[in-house]
Structure formats: C-alpha cells, structure tokens
C-alpha positions as a printed Julia matrix, in Angstrom:
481×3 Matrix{Float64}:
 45.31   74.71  -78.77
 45.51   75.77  -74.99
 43.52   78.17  -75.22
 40.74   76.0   -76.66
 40.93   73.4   -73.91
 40.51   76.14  -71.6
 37.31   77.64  -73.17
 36.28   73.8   -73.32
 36.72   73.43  -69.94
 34.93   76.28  -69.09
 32.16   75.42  -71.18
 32.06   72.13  -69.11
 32.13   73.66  -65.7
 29.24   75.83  -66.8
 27.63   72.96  -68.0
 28.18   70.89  -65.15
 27.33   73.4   -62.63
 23.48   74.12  -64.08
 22.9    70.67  -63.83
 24.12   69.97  -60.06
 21.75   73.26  -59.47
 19.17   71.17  -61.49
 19.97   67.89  -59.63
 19.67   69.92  -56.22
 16.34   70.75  -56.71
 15.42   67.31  -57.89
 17.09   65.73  -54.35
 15.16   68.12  -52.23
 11.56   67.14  -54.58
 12.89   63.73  -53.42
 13.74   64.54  -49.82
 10.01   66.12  -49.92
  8.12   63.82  -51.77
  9.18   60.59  -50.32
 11.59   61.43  -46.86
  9.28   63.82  -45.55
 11.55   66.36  -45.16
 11.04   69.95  -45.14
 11.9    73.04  -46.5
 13.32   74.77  -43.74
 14.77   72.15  -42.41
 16.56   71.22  -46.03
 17.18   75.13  -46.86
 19.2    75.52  -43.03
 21.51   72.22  -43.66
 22.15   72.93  -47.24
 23.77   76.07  -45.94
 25.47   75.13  -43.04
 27.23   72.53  -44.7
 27.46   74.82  -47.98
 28.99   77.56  -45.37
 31.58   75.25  -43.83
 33.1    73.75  -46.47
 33.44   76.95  -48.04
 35.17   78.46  -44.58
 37.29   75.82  -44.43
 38.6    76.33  -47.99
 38.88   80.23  -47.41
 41.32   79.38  -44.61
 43.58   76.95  -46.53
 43.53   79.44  -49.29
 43.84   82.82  -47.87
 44.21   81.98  -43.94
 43.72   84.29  -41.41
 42.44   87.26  -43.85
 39.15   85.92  -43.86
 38.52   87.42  -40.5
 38.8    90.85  -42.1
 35.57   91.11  -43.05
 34.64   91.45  -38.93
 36.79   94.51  -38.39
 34.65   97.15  -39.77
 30.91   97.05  -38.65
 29.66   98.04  -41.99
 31.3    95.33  -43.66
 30.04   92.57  -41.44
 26.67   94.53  -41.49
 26.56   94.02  -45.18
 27.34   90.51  -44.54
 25.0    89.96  -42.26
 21.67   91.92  -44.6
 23.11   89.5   -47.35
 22.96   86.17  -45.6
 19.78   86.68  -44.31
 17.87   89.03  -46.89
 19.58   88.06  -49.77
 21.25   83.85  -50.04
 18.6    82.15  -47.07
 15.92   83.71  -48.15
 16.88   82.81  -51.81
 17.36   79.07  -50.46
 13.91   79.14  -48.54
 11.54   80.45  -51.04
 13.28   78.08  -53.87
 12.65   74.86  -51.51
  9.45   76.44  -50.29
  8.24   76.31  -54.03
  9.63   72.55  -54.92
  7.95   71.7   -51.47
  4.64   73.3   -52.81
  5.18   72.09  -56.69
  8.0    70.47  -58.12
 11.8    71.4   -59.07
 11.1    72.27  -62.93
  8.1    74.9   -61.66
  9.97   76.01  -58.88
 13.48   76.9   -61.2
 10.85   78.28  -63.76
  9.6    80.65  -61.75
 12.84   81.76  -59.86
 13.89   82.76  -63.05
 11.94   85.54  -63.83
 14.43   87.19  -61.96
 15.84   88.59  -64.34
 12.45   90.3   -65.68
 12.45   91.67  -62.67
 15.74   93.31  -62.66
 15.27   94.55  -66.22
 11.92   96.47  -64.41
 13.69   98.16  -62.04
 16.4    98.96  -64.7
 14.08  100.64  -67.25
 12.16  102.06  -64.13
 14.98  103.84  -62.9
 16.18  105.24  -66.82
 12.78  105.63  -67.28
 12.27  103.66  -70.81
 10.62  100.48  -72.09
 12.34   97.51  -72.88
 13.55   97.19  -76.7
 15.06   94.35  -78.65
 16.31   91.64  -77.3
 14.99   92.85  -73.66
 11.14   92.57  -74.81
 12.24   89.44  -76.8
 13.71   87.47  -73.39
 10.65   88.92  -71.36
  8.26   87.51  -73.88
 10.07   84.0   -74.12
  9.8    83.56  -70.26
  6.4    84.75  -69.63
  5.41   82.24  -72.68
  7.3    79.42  -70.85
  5.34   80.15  -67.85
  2.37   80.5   -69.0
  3.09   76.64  -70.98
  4.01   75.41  -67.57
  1.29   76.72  -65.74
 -1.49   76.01  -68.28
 -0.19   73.06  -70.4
 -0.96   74.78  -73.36
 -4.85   75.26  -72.06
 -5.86   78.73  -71.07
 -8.95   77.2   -69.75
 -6.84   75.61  -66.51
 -4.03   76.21  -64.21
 -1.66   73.66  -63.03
  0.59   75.46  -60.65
 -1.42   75.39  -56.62
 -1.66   79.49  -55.19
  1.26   78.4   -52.82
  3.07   77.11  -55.34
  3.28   80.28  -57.31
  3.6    82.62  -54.46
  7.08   80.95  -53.5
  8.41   80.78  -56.76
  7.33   84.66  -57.05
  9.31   84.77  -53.85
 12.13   82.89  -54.66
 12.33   85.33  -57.99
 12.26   88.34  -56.15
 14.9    87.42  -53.41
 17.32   86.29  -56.43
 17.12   90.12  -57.5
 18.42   91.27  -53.67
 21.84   89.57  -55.02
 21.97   92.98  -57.19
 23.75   96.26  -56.48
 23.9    99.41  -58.18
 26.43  101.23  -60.01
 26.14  104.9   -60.2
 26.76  107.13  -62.97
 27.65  110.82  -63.83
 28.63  112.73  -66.94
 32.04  114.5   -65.37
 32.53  118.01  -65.47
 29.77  120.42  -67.11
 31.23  123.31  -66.02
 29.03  125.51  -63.87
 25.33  124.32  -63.38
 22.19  125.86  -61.52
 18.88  124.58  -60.26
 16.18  126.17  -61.31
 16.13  129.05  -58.98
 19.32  129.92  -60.68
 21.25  128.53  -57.64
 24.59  126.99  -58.31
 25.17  123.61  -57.73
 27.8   121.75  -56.18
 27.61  118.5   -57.98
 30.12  116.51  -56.49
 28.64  117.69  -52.48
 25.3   116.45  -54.39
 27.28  112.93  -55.5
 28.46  112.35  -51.59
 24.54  112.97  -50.31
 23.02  110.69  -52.99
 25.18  107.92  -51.99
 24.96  108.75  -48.2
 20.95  108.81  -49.15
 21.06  105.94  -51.32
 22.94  103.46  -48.51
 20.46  104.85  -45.76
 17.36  103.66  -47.79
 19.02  100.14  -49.46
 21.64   99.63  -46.39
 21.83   96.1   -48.22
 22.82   97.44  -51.32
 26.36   97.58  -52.41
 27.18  100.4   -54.31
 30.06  102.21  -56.75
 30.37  105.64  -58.57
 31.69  106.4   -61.12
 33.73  109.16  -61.2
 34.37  110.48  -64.7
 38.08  112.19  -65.59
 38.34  112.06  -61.32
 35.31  114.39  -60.9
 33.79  114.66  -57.39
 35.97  111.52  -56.52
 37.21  113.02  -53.24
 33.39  113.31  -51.98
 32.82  109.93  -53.63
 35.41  108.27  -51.57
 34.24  110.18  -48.09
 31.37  109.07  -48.01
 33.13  105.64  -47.21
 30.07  103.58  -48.61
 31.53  102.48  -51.61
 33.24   99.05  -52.56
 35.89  100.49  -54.48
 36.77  103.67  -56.09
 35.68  103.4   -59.96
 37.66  105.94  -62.36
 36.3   106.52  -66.34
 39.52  108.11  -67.56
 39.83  110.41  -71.09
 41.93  112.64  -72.79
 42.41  114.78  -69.81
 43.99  112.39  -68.13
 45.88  110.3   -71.24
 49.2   109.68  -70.09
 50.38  106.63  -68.18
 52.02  108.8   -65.41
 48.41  109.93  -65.03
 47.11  106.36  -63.91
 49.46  106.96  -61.36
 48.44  109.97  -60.27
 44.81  108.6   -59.75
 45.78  105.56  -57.81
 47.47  107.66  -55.43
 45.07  110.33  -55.25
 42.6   107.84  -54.35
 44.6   106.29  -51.84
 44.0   109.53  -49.83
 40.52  110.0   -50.33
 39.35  106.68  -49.37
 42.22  106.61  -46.1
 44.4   103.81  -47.53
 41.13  101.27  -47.3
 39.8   101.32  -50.82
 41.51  100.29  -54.29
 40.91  101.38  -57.59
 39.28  100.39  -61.21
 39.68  102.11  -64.11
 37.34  102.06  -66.94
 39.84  102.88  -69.52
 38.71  102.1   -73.27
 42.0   100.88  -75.69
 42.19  101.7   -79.69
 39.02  104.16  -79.28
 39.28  106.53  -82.31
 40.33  103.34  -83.99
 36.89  101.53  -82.85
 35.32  105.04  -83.68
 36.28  105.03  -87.9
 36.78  101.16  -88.43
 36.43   97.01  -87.5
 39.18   95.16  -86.97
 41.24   93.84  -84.0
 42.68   95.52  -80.56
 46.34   96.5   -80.67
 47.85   93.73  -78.44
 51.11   95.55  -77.46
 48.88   98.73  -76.73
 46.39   96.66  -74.46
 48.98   95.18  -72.97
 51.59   97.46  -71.84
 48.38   99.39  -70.34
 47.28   96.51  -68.22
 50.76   96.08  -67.32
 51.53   99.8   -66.01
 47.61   98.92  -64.28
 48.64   96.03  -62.63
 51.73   97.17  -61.39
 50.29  100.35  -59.76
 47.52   98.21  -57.49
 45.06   98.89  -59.68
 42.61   96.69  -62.03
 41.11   97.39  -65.46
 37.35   97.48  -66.06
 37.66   96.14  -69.73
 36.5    92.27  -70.29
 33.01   91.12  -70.61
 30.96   89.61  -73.25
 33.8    91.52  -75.0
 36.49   93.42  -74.77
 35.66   97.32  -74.44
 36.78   99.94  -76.97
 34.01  102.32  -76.51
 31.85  104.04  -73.6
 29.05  102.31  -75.19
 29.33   98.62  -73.59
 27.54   96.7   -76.56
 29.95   98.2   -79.18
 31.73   95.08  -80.98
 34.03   97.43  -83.23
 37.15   95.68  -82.56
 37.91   92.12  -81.17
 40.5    90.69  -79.44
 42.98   87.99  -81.46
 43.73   84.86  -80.36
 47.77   85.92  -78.97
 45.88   88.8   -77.26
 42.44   85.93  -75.93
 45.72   84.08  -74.07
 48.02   87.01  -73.05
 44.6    88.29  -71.19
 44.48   84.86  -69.16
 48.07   85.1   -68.54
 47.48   88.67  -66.98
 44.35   88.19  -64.81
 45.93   84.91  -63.58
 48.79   86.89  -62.89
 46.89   89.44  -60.7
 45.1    86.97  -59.03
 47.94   84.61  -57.89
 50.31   87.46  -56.94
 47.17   89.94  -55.74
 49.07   90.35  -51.74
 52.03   91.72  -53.54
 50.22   94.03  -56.16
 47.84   95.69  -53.88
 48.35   94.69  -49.84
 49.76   98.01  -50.12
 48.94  101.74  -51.33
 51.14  104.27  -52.74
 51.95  104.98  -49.13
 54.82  101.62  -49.39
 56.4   103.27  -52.52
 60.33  103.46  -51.89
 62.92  104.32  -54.69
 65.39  102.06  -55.6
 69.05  102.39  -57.64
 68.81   99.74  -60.23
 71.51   99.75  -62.94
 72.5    97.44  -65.81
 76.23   96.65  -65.5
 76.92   96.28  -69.35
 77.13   99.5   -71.26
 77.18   97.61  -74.46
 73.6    96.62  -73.95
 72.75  100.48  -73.94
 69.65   99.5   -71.45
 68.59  103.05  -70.0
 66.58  102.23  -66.5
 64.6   104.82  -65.02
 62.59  105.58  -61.95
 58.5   106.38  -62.41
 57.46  108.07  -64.55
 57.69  106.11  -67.66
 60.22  107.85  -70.39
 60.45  106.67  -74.42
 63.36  104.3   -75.35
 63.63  103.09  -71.34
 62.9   100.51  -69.01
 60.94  102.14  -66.05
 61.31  100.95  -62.82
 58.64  101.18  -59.66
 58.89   99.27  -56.63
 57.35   99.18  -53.12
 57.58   97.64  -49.47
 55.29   95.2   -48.95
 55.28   92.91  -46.07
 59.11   93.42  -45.26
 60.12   92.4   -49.32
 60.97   94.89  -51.96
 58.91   94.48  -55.1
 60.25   96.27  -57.77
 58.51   96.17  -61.07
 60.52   96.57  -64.49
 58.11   97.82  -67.15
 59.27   98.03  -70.75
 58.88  101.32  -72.76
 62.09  100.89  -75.37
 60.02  100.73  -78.26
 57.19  103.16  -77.04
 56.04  105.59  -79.63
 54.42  107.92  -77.17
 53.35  107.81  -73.61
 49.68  107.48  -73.43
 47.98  104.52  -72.28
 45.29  104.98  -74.69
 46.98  103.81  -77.43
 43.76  106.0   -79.83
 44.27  104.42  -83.58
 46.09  101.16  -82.29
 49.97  102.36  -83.2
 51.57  101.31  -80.22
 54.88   99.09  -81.46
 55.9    95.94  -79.84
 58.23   96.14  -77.23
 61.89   95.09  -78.01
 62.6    91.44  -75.98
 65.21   91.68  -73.61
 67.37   88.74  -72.09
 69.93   87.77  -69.55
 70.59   91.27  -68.55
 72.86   92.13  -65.69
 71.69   94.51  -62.77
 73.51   95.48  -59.79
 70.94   97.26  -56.95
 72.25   99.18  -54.13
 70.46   97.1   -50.79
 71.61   98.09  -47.21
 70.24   95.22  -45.3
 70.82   91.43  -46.08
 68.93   89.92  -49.33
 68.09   85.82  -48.48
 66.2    85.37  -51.59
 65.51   87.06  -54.99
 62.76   85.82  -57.45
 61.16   87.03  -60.82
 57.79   86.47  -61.71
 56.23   87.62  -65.08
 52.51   87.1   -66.79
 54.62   87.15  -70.71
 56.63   84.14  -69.6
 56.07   80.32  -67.93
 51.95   81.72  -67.52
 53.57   83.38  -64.6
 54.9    80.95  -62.76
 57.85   82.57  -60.26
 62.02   81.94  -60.94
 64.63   82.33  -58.39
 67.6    83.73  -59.11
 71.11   83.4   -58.22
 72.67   86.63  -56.67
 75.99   87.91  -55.45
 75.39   90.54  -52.38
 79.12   92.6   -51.63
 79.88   95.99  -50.31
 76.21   97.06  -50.16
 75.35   96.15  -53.68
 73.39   92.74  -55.19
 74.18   91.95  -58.72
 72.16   89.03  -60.66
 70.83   88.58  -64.18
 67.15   89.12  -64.94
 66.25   85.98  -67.82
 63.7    87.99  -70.19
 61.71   91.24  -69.97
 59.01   91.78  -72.56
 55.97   93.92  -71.19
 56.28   93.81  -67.48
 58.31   91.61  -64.76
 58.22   91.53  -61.33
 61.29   91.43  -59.14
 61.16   90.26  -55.47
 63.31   90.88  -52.65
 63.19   89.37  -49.77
C-alpha cells in the first residue's frame, strides 16, 4: 500500500511538473503578446529568481558545502560553460521562439531534442536508428510537420524566425548531455597495424585528455572494465567519478573493497566510485523470474557501507551487460527495500562517503553473551559472522555491522540467485573498547523505521562502552560521537 502511494505521488509530481513547464510558456506568450515584454528580458528574470531560490534552499539544506564547487577552477569552469552554453541559452532560444510563434510551436520544436541526440548517438556507433528509435523520430517529425502545415503541404504556418529559435532552443537542450565512455577490459596484448604494441590504457588517459580539450563543456566518465586502465582513467583528473564494470575476476565482496580503495589513490582522495555490478546474472542468462532480494541486498549493503554507489536501477533493474534485458524483475518487498536503501544513502550521504578509505580505523567490538554464539569480525567479510567496518569521519566513529550468518558463499554476485536470508538478530549486547569520552551513541538502519536514526543508552567504565544494538538484519550503522 505504501509503496503505491509513493509511485502515485510520483506519477503526480511528474504530472504536475510538465504542466507548470507548459503553463510557463503560456505566461511568457502572455507577457509577450499583451505586456510587451521580451524575451531576454523574461529569459534573465526567470533565472535570477529561478537561481536564488534555489541558492537559498542549497544553503538551508547542505550549508556552507555549496561553496565547494569554487575551489577547483575546473569545476567552476564547468559551471560556468553550463550556465551560459547550456541552461540560458536553453531559456533564450525557448522564449525567443514563443516570442516569434506561440508556446505549443515553440515546446514542439524544442523537442526534437531528442532526435538530435539519437543523431549524434548512431553517428558516433556508426548505425541507423531501428525500432522504436525510427518509430519516435517518425512520430515527431509527423507532429511537426501537422503543426507547421495544418495538415496542408501546400502552406506553412510557422514564420522563418519562428522555426530558427525553436531549432535553437532544440539544439541547446542537447548541450545538457555528456558522454560516457566505454571499453571492452583486458584483450591481452594488441598492435596497430604496423605491428606496434599498444598501450591501451596510456591510449584511454589521451582520449579523455583529447576529448575534454575539444568539448571542455562536456562532462565525462569511463568505464573501466574488471579495473582496467583505471589508474590512467583517474589521472587524467577529468572525470566526474570513477565508474567500475566488475566480473568474475573480481567476484568477491572483499574485492569491492579493494576497488574503492584503489581508487581512492588514483583519483587523490577527490573522486568516489560506481560500480556497475549486475545481480542473479547466470540466473537472467537461462531463465525469467524475479531478483534474489537477500542477494541484491546484502550487495548494496556491503556498497553502501564502503562509500560507494551501485549503477543498477533504471527503467529496470539490471541483471545483464545488455541494459534493455528484462529477464528478471524486482518484487514488490525488494520495489520498497530499494527506496529504503537509496533514501538511506541519501539522508546519511556525509557519513557514508565525506571520507575515503584513508579514515578507516579498527575497532574491538564484542558481544558480551556467549550464549548468543554471535561471532563479530573485522573486514573482510567471513561465512556464519557479523563483519564489522568502521571509519573516522568528522571526529565520530561510524562503525558499520553487516550481516553474513547465513551467507552461503562470499561473492557479491549472487550468479543463480541462492543467496539465503540473513538470520534476524535482536537486543544484542556489545561492549567496544573507546579511549576518549563517548557523549552520544545512535543506530541508524535502511531494514528498519525507513531509516530513521535511534539513540541508545550506554554505560562507558574503565575504557570500555557497553549498550544493546535493537535489530540487525542486512546492514546497521553505529555512530559514535
């Protein structure tokens, strides 16, 4: 039932928020029509007072870490290209064309944008368009050509000015894009055609250097397959983030680990990670059916908890390489656990990833009562244990508990969907050895209240704290502070 109100809701905001960009364009053919206003005049308010609110909002929200984006000169460079090249000049040519038509022609026409993208796409993998692509070009070069001719091929409705800025307004909506960069791991050796051997990953750090020199407005990612070349990805330091497609070479949930960290070296502590790590795939490879929840989970869990994030949702979630591939589908327990965890991520994001492998410490965490027969270990994750990784951030100690008692095997792939469910565990005592003075302790876990933080009572004597964590079932977060 909650989970339908939220899809309702969101349903309703998308709804709502196509027809206040609708009813925008009708108030500025008003403002035009009837005020004398315009464009440029309209286009420069509508952002000012579009840009203020939102600054004003990014302050209450996230404070003084919206300044951040003015320490590094490529960063506020980017900024910069994409204010003026990319969102005003979007804003002008769309006004420009209601100013020179009317808001339905104008929206019409910006909207070939897409088209346009799909061009370029097909341009650069050098293909035509098939299936549904030639079927969505057709559809909105036919509406078009309805609302430029009224059905009469004999006359043309929309004025030379009017169809230059809605071409306009089209092709600035496509500078919003960036590109994504791909690479098929390693070949083993490979030569040009002199019989030269090539250095593919040196070649992956001089395309993107290349790339950024000639489309400085572009932001760009790589993709660097089983880790390949993703020390000379990260050097060039003009990527957003560092983007990892992980295999069977790298299968095991220690090796996620591994990864984050490595990365945290190659892009100097400044860059985080994504992984593009598929769940259930020989499953999705011999049959339909539905993702492994526990396997999905415990995955995004260990991801979370490392700094990372997991390139998986979309139209769908992914089981394969091969985006469009609907083999399996996600159940309804696993549609609302996925909430729970993104919502978790987001709310708690300074603690998960402020900071880099760099802040992890090791702590001594112990259950008190032997009769539970609770077995807590330090990273890596062991069968039949609860794991435990923690770090400093921001003077607190954040010490995750991950749950591996009833894991079958430690791979986060979780190939034919086996994974069990972990065992539930409650109102288990821990004592911690602490050497400074613990004010407050708190828990905080996506499986339980949709994530919503618990403090905790505590008794701190003779450099020891001892409290009782409520429920573990995936992953919960412990904070020190």
């Amino acid at each position: 039932m909650e989970q339908k109100k939220k899809e309702t809701l969101g349903t309703v905001m998308a709804v709502c928020g196509g027809i206040c960009w609708g009813f925008s364009g009708c108030c500025g053919q008003f403002l035009f029509e009837t005020r004398g206003a315009k464009a440029p005049w309209l286009g420069a308010l509508r952002l000012l007072f579009a840009g203020l609110i939102m600054i004003v909002m990014g302050f209450a929200l996230h404070g003084k870490r919206n300044l951040d984006v003015l320490k590094k000169k490529a960063d506020l460079l980017r900024l910069l290209i994409f204010a003026f090249c990319g969102i005003s000049l979007c804003q002008f040519t769309y006004f420009m064309a209601i100013e020179a038509s009317n808001a339905g022609t104008a929206t019409v026409l910006q909207y070939l944008s897409p088209i346009l993208i799909l061009s370029a796409v097909c341009i650069k993998e050098k293909r035509r368009p098939v299936g549904l692509e030639l079927g969505a070009i057709g559809l909105s070069l036919l509406g078009t050509f309805v609302l430029g001719t009224h059905g009469n091929i004999h006359t043309f409705y929309i004025t030379g000015s009017a169809l230059f800025w809605g071409l306009a307004a089209a092709v600035s909506a496509v500078l919003y894009d960036g590109y994504q960069i791909d690479q098929l791991g390693n070949r083993g050796d490979r030569y040009d055609y002199d019989g030269n051997k090539v250095n593919l990953p040196k070649g992956y750090a001089s395309f993107i250097e290349a790339m950024k020199q000639k489309h400085p407005d572009k932001r760009l990612v790589m993709n660097a397959v089983s880790s390949y070349g993703a020390s000379q990805i990260a050097g060039t330091g003009k990527v957003d983030f560092l983007y990892n497609e992980v295999w069977g070479d790298e299968a095991g949930f220690k090796d996620l680990h591994t990864i984050i960290k490595a990365n945290d070296q190659y892009g100097n502590h400044a860059l985080k990670t994504v992984f593009a790590a598929y769940m259930n795939y020989d499953k999705a490879g011999s049959s339909t059916g539905e993702f492994n929840t526990p396997g999905v989970l415990l995955t995004d869990a260990v991801i979370f908890a490392l700094g990372g994030s997991h390139l998986e949702l979309g139209d769908h979630m992914l089981c394969r390489e091969y985006f469009p591939s609907t083999a399996l589908q996600m159940n309804d327990v696993l549609k609302t656990a996925m909430i729970r965890y993104y919502d978790f991520m987001t709310a708690y994001q300074n603690l998960l990833r402020d900071k880099d492998t760099e802040a992890e410490i090791s702590v001594s965490l112990n259950c008190t009562d032997a009769a539970r027969n609770l077995s807590l270990n330090a990273w890596p994750p062991q069968k039949s244990a609860i794991t435990v990784y923690a770090k400093n951030v921001n003077g607190r100690q954040v010490i995750h508990l991950l749950n591996f008692l009833n894991a079958d095997n430690l791979s986060w792939r979780d190939l034919n969907g086996t994974m069990p469910e972990p065992r539930l565990v409650s109102d288990v005592p821990l004592k911690m050895n602490v050497s400074g003075k613990v004010n407050k302790i708190w828990v905080a876990s996506p499986d339980f209240h949709a994530g919503a933080s618990q403090e905790l009572s505590f008794e701190q004597k003779d450099g020891t704290v001892t409290f009782i964590l409520p429920l573990l079932k995936y992953w919960s977060m412990l904070v020190m502070e």
